[in-house]
C-alpha positions in Angstrom: 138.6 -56.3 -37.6 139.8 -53.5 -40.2 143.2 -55.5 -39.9 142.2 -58.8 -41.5 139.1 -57.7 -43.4 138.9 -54.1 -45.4 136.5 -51.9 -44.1 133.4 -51.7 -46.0 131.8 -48.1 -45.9 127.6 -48.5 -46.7 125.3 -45.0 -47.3 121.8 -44.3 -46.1 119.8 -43.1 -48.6 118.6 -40.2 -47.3 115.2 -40.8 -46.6 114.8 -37.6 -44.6 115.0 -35.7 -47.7 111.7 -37.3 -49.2 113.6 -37.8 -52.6 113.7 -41.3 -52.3 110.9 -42.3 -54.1 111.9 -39.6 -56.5 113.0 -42.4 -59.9 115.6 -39.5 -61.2 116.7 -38.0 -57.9 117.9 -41.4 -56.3 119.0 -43.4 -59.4 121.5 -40.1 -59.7 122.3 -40.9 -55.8 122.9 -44.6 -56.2 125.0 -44.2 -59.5 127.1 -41.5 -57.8 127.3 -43.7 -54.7 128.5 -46.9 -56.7 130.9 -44.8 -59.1 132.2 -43.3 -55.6 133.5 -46.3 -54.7 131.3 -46.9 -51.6 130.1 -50.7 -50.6 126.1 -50.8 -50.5 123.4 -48.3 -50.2 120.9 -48.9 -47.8 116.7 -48.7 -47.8 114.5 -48.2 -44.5 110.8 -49.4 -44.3 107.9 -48.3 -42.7 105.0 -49.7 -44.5 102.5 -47.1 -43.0 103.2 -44.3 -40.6 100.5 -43.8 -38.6 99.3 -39.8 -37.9 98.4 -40.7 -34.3 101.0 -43.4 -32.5 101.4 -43.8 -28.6 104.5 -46.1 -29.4 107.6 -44.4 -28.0 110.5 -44.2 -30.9 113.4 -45.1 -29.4 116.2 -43.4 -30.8 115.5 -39.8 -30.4 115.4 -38.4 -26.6 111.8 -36.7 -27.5 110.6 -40.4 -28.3 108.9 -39.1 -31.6 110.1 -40.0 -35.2 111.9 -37.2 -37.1 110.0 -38.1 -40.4 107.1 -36.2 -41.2 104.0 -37.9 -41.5 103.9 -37.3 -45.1 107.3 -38.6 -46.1 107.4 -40.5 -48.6 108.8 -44.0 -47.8 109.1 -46.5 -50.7 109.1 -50.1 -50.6 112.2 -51.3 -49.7 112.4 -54.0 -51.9 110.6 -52.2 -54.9 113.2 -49.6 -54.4 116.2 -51.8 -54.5 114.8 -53.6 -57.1 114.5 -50.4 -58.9 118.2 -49.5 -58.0 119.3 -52.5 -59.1 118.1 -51.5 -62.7 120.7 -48.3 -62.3 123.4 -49.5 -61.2 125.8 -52.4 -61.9 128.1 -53.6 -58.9 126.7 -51.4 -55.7 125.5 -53.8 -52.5 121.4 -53.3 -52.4 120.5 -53.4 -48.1 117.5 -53.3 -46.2 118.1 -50.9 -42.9 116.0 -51.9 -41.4 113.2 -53.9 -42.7 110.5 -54.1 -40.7 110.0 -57.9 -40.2 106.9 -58.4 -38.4 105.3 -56.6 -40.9 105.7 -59.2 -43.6 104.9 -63.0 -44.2 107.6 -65.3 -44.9 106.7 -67.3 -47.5 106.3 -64.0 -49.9 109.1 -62.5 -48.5 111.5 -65.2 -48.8 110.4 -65.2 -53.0 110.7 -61.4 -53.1 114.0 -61.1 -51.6 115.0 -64.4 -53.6 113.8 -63.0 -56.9 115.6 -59.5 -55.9 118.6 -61.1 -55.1 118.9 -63.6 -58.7 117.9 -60.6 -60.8 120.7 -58.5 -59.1 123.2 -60.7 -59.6 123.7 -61.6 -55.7 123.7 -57.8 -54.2 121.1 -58.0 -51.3 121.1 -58.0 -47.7 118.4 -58.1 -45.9 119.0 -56.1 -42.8 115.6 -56.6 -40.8 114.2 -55.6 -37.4 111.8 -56.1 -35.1 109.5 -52.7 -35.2 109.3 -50.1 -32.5 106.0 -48.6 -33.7 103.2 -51.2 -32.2 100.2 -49.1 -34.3 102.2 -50.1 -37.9 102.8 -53.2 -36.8 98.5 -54.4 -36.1 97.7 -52.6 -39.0 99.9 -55.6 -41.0 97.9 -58.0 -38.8 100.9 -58.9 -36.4 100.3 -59.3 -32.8 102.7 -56.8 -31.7 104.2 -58.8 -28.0 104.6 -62.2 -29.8 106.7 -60.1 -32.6 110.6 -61.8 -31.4 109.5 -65.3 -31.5 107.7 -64.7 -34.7 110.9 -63.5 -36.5 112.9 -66.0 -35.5 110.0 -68.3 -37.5 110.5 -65.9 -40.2 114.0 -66.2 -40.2 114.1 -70.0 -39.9 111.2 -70.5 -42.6 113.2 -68.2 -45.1 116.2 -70.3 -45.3 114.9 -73.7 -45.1 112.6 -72.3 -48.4 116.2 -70.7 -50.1 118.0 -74.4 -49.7 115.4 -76.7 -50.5 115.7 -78.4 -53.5 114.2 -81.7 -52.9 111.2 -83.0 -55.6 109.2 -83.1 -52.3 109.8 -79.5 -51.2 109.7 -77.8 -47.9 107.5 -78.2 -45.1 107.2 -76.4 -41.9 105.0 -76.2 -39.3 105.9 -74.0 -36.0 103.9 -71.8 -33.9 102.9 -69.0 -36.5 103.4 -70.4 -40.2 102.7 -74.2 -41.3 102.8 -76.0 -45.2 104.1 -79.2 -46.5 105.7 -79.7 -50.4 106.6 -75.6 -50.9 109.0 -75.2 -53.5 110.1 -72.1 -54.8 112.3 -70.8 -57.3 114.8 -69.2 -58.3 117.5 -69.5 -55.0 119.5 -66.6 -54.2 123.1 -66.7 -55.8 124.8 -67.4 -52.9 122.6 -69.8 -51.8 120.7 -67.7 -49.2 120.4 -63.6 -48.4 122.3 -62.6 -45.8 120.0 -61.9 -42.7 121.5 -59.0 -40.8 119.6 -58.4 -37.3 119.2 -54.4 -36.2 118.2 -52.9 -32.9 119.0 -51.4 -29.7 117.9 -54.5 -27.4 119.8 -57.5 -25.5 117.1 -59.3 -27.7 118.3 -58.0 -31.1 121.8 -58.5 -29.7 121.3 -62.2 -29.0 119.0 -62.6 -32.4 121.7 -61.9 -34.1 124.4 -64.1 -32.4 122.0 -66.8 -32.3 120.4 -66.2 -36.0 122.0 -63.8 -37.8 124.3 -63.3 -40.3 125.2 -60.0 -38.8 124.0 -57.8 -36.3 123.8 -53.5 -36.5 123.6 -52.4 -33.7 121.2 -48.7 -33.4 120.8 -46.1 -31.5 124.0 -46.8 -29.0 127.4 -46.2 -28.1 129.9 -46.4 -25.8 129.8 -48.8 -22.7 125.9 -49.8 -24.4 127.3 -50.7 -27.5 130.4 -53.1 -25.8 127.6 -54.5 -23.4 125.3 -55.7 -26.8 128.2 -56.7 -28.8 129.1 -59.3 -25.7 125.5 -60.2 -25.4 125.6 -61.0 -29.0 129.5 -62.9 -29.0 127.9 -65.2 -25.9 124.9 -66.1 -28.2 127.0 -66.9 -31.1 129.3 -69.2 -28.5 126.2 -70.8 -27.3 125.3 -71.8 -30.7 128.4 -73.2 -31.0 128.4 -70.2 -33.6 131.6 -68.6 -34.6 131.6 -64.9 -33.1 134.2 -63.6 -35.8 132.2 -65.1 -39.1 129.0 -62.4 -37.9 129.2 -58.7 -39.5 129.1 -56.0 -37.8 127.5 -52.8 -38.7 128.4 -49.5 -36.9 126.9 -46.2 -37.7 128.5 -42.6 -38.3 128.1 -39.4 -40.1 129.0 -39.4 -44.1 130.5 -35.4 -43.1 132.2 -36.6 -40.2 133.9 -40.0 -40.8 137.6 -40.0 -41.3 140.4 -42.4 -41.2 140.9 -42.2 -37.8 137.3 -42.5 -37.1 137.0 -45.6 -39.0 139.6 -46.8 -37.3 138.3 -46.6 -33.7 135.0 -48.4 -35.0 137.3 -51.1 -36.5 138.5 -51.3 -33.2 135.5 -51.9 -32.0 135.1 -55.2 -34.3 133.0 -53.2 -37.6 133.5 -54.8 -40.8 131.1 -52.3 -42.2 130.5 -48.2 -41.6 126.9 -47.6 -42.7 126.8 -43.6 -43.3 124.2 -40.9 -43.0 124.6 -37.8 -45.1 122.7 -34.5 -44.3 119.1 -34.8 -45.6 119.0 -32.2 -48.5 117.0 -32.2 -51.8 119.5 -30.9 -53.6 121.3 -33.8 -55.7 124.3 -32.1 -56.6 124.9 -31.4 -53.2 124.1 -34.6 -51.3 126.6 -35.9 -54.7 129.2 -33.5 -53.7 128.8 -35.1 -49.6 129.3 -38.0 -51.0 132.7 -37.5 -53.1 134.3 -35.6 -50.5 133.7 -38.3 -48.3 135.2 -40.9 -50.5 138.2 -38.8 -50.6 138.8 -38.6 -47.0 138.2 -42.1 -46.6 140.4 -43.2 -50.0 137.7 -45.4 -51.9 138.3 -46.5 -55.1 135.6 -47.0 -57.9 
C-alpha cells in the first residue's frame, strides 16, 4: 500500500508513436524520463505481427490491435539493453514480454547478461500471448502455452541460482539438460518475474509464481475479483500475498494525487503510465514533466 511503501510511478514507451526503434528519439525519452524523476520505463514485444490474424485482441472492444501492421516494434531486450547505455539509474521493464515466444535457456542468459551489465535494473514483466498466429510462427504450440511458462519460469531461476561445479539439470514436460551452468547471475540474485494479463490464469500465475502480477485490460469489480484470485494463490503457496507487486495502469495526462491514491488503495505499489502517442519529442518530454509535477517526483 502507498502507506508503507512509496508509490513507484513506471512509463510506457510509447510504442504507438513508432519512434521506439528510433536510437535518438527514445534515448531523449528515456533520459528525460529518468531525469524526471519517474521509476522504470517499460518495453512491449511482439516478435512478428502477422498481416492476417483470426486471434481476437483482448483489450480493445473491436478485438483488433491498435498498432499498425507496420509499426515498428523493437526487441525488448535489445532495446533495454540499448537504454541501458543512456541512462544511468532508470528501472529497464518488459510490459509485456511475450513468453511463449522464447526458449528458456537463452532467455534466462539474455535477461541475466541485461540485468549484470545494467547494474541490477530489469524486470521482466512477461505474458502469455493473445495472438495464437505469432505465437506458431516461434514454434510454440499455442493451447499448451500456461503450463509451458510456468517451465520457463521454473527453469530460469533454478539456471540464475545454480552455482554448483556440477550445474543445473532439468527435465519437465517441454525443456530437459543435465550439468548447465551459466554466467554471469543477475545482481540480485534473480530478475524479478512479473506476470501480466487479463485472466483468472494470469491472476493465479502470478500468486503462485510471480514476483508481481499487472493486471491488463480491467477495472473495477474485474480487477478486485483477479487480485483475490491472485492473494488465494499466493496463500496456497504458503506465499506471502503482501511481498507480490502490483502494477496498475493509468494515463501519464490524467494521473494525479488523488488518482494515485485510489489505486494505492487498491493495493498498487507501482502506476505504470501511458502518454499520448505523438512523434514529437519535445512534446511527449513536455507530457512527461508536467506529469512529474502533478505527481511531485524528484530526480
Amino acid at each position: 500500500m502507498q502507506g508503507e511503501r512509496a508509490m513507484k510511478y513506471a512509463v510506457l514507451a510509447p510504442v504507438a508513436a513508432n519512434t521506439t526503434a528510433d536510437p535518438e528519439w527514445i534515448g531523449g525519452f528515456a533520459r528525460h524520463a529518468e531525469a524526471c524523476g519517474f521509476e522504470s520505463i517499460v518495453v512491449v514485444e511482439h516478435t512478428v505481427v502477422m498481416s492476417r490474424y483470426s486471434s481476437v485482441y483482448p483489450y480493445d472492444r473491436s478485438g483488433r490491435m491498435e498498432l499498425a501492421d507496420d509499426c515498428a516494434i523493437p526487441d525488448p531486450l535489445d532495446l533495454l539493453g540499448f537504454l541501458a547505455g543512456r541512462t544511468t539509474r532508470i528501472g529497464l521493464a518488459t510490459g509485456v514480454l511475450v513468453l511463449p515466444n522464447h526458449h528458456p535457456v537463452v532467455l534466462a542468459k539474455r535477461a541475466a547478461t541485461l540485468d549484470a551489465l545494467s547494474g541490477g535494473r530489469l524486470r521482466l514483466g512477461v505474458g502469455m500471448g493473445w495472438m495464437k498466429e505469432e505465437i506458431e510462427a516461434c514454434g510454440t504450440d499455442f493451447a499448451t502455452r500456461g503450463r509451458r511458462a510456468d517451465e520457463q519460469i521454473r527453469v530460469m531461476r533454478a539456471l540464475w541460482s545454480g552455482e554448483s561445479p556440477d550445474g543445473v539439470s532439468h527435465h519437465g514436460e517441454f525443456f530437459g539438460f543435465d550439468g548447465a551452468m551459466t554466467y554471469p547471475k543477475p545482481v540480485r540474485g534473480a530478475v524479478p518475474i512479473h506476470i501480466g494479463g487479463h485472466s483468472v490464469a494470469a491472476a493465479r500465475r502470478a500468486g503462485l509464481l510471480g514476483d508481481g502480477f499487472q493486471p491488463l485490460g480491467v477495472a473495477g469489480e474485474d480487477l478486485r475479483r483477479l487480485l483475490g484470485e491472485m492473494r488465494a494463490a499466493a496463500d496456497q503457496a504458503g506465499r506471502d500475498p503482501l511481498a507480490l507487486e502490483l502494477t496498475l495502469g493509468h494515463l501519464v495526462s490524467r494521473i494525479t494525487p488523488e488518482k494515485a491514491d485510489a489505486l494505492a488503495a487498491l493495493g498498487a505499489d507501482r502506476i505504470l503510465l501511458s502518454g499520448t502517442p505523438t512523434a514529437d519529442l519535445a512534446a511527449a518530454m513536455d507530457e512527461l514533466s508536467a506529469c512529474a509535477a502533478r505527481l511531485g517526483l524528484t530526480p
